[in-house]
LUMFI-642795 format. One line per field, with one value per atom (N, C-alpha, C, O): x negated, y, z; residue number from 1. Coordinates in pm, whole numbers, m for minus. Each point is the difference from the previous one (the first is absolute). Example, Ala and Ser with C-alpha at 12.3 -4.5 7.8 and 13.67 -1.06 7.14 Angstrom:
BEGIN
x m1319, 89, m90, m104, 139, m82, 77, m51 $
y m569, 119, 120, m2, 107, 119, 109, 111 $
z 780, 0, 0, 66, m138, 6, 73, 17 $
kedren 1, 1, 1, 1, 2, 2, 2, 2 $
This chain:
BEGIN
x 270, m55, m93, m95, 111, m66, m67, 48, m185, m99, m23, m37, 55, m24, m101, m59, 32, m102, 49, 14, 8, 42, 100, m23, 137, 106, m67, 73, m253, m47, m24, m85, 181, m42, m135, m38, m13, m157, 68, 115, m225, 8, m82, m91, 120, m56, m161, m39, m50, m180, m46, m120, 201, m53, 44, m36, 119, 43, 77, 118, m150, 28, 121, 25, 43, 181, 44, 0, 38, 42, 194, 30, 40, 133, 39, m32, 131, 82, 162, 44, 35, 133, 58, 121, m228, m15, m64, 75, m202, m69, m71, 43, m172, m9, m147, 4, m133, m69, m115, m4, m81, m91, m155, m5, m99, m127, m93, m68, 64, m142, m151, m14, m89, m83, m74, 52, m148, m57, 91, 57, m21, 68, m102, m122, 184, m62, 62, 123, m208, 44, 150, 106, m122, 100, 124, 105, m116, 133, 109, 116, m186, 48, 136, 12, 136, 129, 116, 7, 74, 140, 26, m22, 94, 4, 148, 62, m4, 156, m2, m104, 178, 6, 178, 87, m69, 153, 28, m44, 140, 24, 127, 57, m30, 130, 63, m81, 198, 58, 144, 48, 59, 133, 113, 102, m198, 126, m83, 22, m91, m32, m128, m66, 12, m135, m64, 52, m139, m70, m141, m97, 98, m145, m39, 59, m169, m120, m149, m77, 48, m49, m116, 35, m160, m98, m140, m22, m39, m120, m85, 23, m145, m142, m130, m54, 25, m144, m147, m43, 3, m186, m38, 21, m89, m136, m116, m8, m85, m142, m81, m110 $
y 997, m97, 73, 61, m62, 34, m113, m91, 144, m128, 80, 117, m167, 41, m71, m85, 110, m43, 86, 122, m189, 54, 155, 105, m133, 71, 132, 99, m81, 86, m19, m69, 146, m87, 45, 115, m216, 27, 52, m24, 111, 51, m42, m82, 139, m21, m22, 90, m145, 58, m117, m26, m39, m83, m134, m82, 48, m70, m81, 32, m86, m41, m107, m104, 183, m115, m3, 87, m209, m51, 21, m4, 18, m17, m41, 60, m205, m3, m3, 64, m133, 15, m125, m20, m92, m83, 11, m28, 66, 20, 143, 101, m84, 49, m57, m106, 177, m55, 146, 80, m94, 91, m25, m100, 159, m48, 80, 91, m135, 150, m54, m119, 219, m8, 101, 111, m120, m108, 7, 106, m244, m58, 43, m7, 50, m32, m21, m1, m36, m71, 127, m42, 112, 98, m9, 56, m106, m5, m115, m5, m97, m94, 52, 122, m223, 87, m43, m67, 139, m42, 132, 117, m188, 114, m32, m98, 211, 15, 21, 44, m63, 22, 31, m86, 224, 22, 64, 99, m206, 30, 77, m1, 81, 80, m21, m43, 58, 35, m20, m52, 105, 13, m58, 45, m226, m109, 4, m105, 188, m23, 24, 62, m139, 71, m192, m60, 37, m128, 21, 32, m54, 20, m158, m68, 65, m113, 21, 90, m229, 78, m140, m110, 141, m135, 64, 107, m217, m1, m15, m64, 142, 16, m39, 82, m152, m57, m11, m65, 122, 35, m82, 2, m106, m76, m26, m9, m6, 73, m144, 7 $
z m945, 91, 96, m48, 161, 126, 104, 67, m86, 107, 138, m14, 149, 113, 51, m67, 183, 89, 135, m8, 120, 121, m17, 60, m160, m35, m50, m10, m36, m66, m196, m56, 0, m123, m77, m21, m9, m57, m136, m35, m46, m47, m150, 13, m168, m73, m2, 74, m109, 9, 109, 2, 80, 62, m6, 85, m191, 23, m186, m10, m67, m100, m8, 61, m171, 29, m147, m87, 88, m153, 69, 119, m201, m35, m124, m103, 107, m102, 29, 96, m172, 32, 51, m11, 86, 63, 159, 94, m69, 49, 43, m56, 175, 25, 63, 61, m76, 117, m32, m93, 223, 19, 61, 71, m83, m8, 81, m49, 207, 51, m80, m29, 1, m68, 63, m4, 56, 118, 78, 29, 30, 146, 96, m14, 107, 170, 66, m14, 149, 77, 54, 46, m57, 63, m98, 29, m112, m101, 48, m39, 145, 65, 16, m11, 44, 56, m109, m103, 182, m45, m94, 30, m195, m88, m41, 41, m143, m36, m137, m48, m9, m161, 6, 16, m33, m40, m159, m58, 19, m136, 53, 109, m247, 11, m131, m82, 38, m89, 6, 101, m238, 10, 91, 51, m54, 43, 176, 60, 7, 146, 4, m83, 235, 11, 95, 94, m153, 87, 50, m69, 196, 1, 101, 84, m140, 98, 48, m35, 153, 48, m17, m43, 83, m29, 107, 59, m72, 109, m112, m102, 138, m62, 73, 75, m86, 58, m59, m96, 155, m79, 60, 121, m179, m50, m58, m123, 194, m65, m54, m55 $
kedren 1, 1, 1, 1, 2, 2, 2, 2, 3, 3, 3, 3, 4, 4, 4, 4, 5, 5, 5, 5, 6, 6, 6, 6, 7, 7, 7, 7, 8, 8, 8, 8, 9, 9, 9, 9, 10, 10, 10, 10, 11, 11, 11, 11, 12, 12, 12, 12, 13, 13, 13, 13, 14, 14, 14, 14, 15, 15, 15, 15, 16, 16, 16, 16, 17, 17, 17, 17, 18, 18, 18, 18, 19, 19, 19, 19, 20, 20, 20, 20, 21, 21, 21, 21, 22, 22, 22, 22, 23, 23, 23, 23, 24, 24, 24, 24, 25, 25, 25, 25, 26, 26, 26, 26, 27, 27, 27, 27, 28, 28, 28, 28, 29, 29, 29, 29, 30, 30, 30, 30, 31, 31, 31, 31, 32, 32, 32, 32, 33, 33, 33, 33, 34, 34, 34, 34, 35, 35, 35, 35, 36, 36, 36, 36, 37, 37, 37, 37, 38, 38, 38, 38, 39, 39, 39, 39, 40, 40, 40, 40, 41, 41, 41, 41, 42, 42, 42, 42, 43, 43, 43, 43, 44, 44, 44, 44, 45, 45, 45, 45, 46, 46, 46, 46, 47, 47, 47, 47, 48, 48, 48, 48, 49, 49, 49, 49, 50, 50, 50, 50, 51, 51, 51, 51, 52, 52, 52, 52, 53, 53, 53, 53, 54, 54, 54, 54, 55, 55, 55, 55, 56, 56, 56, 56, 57, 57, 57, 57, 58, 58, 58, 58, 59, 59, 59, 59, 60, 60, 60, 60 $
């Protein structure tokens, strides 16, 4: 599983992610306002490759 942010993928240390064989989600810790933006989550495996894409909005 691969998380992007402006087709840069963030990297382990910033960023906390649960996976199961359902799901998928991920956690900035501390948010800022700069984390704002459009992000990607591409899974991969045997049967293909899906990726999506979602909006992030900081609120204080």
């Amino acid at each position: 599983m691969l998380w992007s942010k402006l087709e840069i993928v963030i990297m382990d240390g910033y960023i906390y992610s649960h996976e199961s064989s359902i799901a998928c989600s991920f956690y900035l810790d501390p948010a800022t306002m700069g984390d704002q933006g459009v992000y990607a989550c591409v899974a991969n495996n045997q049967h293909g490759v899906m990726a999506k894409n979602f909006k992030a909005e900081y609120t204080y």
